[in-house]
C-alpha positions in Angstrom: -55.8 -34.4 -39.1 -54.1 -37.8 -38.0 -52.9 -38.6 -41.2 -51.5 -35.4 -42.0 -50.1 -35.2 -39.2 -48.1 -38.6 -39.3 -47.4 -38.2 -42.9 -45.3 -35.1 -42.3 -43.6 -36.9 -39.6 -42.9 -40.6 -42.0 -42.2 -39.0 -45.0 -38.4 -40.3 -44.8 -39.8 -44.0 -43.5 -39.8 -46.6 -46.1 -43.1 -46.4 -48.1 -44.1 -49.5 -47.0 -43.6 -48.8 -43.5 -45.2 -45.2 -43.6 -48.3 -46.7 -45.0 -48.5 -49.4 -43.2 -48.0 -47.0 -39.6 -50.6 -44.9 -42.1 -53.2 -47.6 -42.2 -52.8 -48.4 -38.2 -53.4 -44.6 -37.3 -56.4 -44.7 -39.5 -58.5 -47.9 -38.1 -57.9 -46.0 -34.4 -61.1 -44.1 -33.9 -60.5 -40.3 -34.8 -61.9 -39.0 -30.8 -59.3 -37.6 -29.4 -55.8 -36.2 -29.2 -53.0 -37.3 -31.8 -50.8 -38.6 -29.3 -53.4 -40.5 -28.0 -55.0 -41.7 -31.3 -51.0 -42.7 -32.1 -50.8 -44.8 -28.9 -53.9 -46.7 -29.0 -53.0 -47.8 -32.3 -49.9 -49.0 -31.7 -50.7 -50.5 -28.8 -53.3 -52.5 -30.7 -50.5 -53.4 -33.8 -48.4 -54.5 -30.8 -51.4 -56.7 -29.7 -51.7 -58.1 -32.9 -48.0 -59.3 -33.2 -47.8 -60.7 -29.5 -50.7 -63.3 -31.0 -48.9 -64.4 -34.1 -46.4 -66.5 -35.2 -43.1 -65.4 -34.7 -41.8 -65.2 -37.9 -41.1 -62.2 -40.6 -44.8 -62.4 -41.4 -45.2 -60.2 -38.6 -42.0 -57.9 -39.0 -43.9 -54.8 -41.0 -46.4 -54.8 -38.1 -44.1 -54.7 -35.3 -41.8 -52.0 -37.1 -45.2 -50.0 -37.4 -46.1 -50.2 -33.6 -42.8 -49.4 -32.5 -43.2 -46.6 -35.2 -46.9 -45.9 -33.9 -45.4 -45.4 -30.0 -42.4 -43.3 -31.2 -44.6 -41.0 -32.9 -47.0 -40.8 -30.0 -44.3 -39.8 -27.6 -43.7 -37.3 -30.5 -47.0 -35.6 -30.5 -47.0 -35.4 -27.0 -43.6 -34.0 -26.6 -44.8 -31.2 -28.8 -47.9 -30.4 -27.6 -47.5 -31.0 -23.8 -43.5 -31.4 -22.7 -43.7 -31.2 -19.2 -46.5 -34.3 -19.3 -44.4 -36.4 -21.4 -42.6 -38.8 -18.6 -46.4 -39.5 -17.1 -47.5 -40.2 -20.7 -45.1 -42.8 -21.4 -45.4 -44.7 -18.5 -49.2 -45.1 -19.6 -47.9 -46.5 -22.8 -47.7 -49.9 -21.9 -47.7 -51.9 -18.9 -44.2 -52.8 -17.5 -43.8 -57.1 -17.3 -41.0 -58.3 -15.1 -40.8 -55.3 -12.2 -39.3 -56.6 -9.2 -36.5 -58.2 -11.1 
């Protein structure tokens, strides 16, 4: 269902990209909602790039979790609008407040 899903919604992405994004969304466990399964793995590609080196080894990766998080905002905007704002601030923890 995941993978359908996010193939109708990368199907004008690069090839490499959409199966890479593809491939993320797939080692997420399948238990739960799209936008949730779409979040978890990006947040874990996103993991994954903050640990390496910072060269273009890591560049499909971070496209894919910032492709990942797009599409989970997606999901959710279609499935529950009015719970999108709270959903995003979940996304990911906010560094530097206060500044």
């Amino acid at each position: 269902m995941v993978l359908d899903w996010v193939g109708r919604h990368t199907g004008r992405a690069p090839a490499a990209l959409a199966a890479r994004v593809a491939a993320l969304a797939q080692s997420v466990s399948a238990d739960g909602s799209i936008d949730g399964i779409l979040a978890t793995a990006g947040a874990a590609a996103l993991e994954r790039v903050a640990t390496q080196a910072g060269d273009r080894s890591v560049a499909l990766d971070l496209l894919a979790a910032d492709a990942l998080i797009t599409l989970a905002l997606l999901a959710r905007a279609q499935h529950a609008p009015d719970q999108l704002g709270d959903f995003a601030r979940t996304l990911l923890p906010v560094r530097g407040a206060g500044r």
